[in-house]
N, C-alpha and C positions, 0 to 999 in steps of 0.2 A: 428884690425877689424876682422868679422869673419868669411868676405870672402876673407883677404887677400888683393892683390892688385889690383884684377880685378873684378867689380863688378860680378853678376852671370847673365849669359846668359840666364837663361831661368826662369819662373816666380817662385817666392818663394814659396809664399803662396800654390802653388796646389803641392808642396813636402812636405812640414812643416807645412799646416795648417795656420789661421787664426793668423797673426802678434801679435793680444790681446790675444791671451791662453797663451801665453809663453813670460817669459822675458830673453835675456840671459846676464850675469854680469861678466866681467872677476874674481871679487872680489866679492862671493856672500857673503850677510849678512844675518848670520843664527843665532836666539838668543833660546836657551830653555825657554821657559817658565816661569820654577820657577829658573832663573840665575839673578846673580847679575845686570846685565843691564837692564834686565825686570823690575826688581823689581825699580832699579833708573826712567826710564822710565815712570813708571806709580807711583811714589809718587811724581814727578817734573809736571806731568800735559802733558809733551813732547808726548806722546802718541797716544794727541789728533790731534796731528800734521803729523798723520803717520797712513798710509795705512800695514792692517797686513795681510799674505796670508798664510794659511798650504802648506806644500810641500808637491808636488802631486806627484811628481817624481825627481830620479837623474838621468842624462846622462852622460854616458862616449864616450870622442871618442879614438876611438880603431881602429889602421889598416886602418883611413881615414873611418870608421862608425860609425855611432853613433847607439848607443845602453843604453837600458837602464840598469840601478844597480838594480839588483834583491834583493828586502825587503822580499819575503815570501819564504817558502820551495817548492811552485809551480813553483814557476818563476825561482827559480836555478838550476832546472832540464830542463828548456828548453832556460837558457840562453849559448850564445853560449862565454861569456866570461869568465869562467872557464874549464878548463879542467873536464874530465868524472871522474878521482877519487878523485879530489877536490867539485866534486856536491854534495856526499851524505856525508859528514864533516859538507860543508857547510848548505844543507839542516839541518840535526841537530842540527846544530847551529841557527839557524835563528827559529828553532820549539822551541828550547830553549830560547832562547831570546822571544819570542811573550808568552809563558807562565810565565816568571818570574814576580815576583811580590817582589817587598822591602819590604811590610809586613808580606809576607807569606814566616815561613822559609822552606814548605814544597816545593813550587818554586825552590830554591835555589840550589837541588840534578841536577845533571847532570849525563851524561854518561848512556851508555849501557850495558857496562859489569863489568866496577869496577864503581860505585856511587860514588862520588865527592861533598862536600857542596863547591859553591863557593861562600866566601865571598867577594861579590864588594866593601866594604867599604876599606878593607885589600889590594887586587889584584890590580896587576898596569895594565895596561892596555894591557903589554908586552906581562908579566904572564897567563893575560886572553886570548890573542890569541896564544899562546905558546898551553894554555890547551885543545884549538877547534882546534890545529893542520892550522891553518888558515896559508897556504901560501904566500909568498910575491906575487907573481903575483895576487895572489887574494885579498891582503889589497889594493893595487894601486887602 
């Protein structure tokens, strides 16, 4: 449960907002788009049977807060769940990511001072966060 054993003393909704904005799932179910289940999904007809939402946001709870997973290079500068020389890495990284393109091979150059093509078809996922320097504390 995700109050635990004792319900909450005081009203929800005026800390968290309106119970319908948000759902929360121990086991959330996230599918890509162009992934093999989508694709079963919508040649089976099963589709029709199923309510679909964009994710609007991730939440972490951290420290008993909840906070959210910074997706742009604004938001990692003023999220408080990285550390100060982990920000501008990650900021980099998230500028790079939001520009790349899989058809465009000029996307694909990284880096600041030594240029880098990364080919994601190639790079395991390891290797790619090895190469943005992406900390453990900051993959969790």
């Amino acid at each position: 449960q995700i109050y635990g054993a004792d319900p909450p003393t005081e009203d929800v909704s005026s800390v968290l907002g309106n119970p319908a904005s948000y759902y929360v799932d121990q086991v959330p179910k996230l599918m890509m788009i162009k992934g093999k289940l989508a694709t079963i999904l919508m040649d089976t007809g099963a589709h029709r049977h199923m309510q679909f939402r964009r994710v609007e946001g991730s939440f972490i709870m951290r420290q008993g807060e909840l906070h959210q997973v910074p997706t742009t290079a604004k938001e990692v500068t003023t999220s408080p769940l990285m550390a100060i020389q982990d920000k501008l890495q990650a900021s980099r990284f998230f500028a790079w990511v939001n520009r790349y393109k899989a058809d465009d091979p000029s996307t694909h150059l990284a880096g600041m001072v030594r240029k880098t093509t990364l080919n994601l078809q190639q790079m395991s996922g390891a290797s790619f966060l090895q190469y943005w320097q992406v900390q453990p504390r900051t993959i969790e």
